[in-house]
N, C-alpha and C positions, 0 to 999 in steps of 0.2 A: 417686866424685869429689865434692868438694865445691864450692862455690863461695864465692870472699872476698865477703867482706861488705863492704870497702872500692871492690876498682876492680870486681868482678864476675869475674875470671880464675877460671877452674877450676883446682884442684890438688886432689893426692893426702894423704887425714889420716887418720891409721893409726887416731889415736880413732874417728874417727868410722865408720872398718872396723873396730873391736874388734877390732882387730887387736892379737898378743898383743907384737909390738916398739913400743918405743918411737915417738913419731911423730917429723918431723922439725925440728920445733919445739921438742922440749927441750933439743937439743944448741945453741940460740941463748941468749944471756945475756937470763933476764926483764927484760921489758919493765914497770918499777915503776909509774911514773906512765901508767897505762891511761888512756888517755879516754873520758869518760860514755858518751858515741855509741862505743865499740866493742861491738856488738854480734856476738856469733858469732867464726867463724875469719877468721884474713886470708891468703892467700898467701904464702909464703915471701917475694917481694920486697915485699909491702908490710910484712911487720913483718920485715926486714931492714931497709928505710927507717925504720920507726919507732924500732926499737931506735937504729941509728945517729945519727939526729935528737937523741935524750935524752941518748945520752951524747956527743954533739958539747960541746966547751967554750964557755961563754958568754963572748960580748965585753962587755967598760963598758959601752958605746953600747949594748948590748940588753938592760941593765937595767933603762933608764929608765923 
């Protein structure tokens, strides 16, 4: 098991079992703009949030 580096949850990372399938992480669309502080793995549902956050469309008002 590993544990996210974001909230703390444990999940299952087939890298990090050298495991010889794929983990479940590549089947998500990259995540481009990483942030400094990502350190390590995160959870399925936190970089399912983060993925969804980036590519959410910006409004005017949040370009200010």
């Amino acid at each position: 098991m590993s544990i996210c580096t974001r909230c703390g949850a444990e999940f299952g990372c087939a890298m990090a079992r050298e495991s010889p399938e794929p983990c479940w992480c590549t089947a998500l669309p990259p995540a481009v703009a990483v942030p400094a502080d990502a350190v390590g793995c995160w959870c399925p549902a936190c970089l399912r949030a983060y993925i969804d956050a980036q590519q959410a469309p910006v409004s005017p008002t949040d370009r200010r």
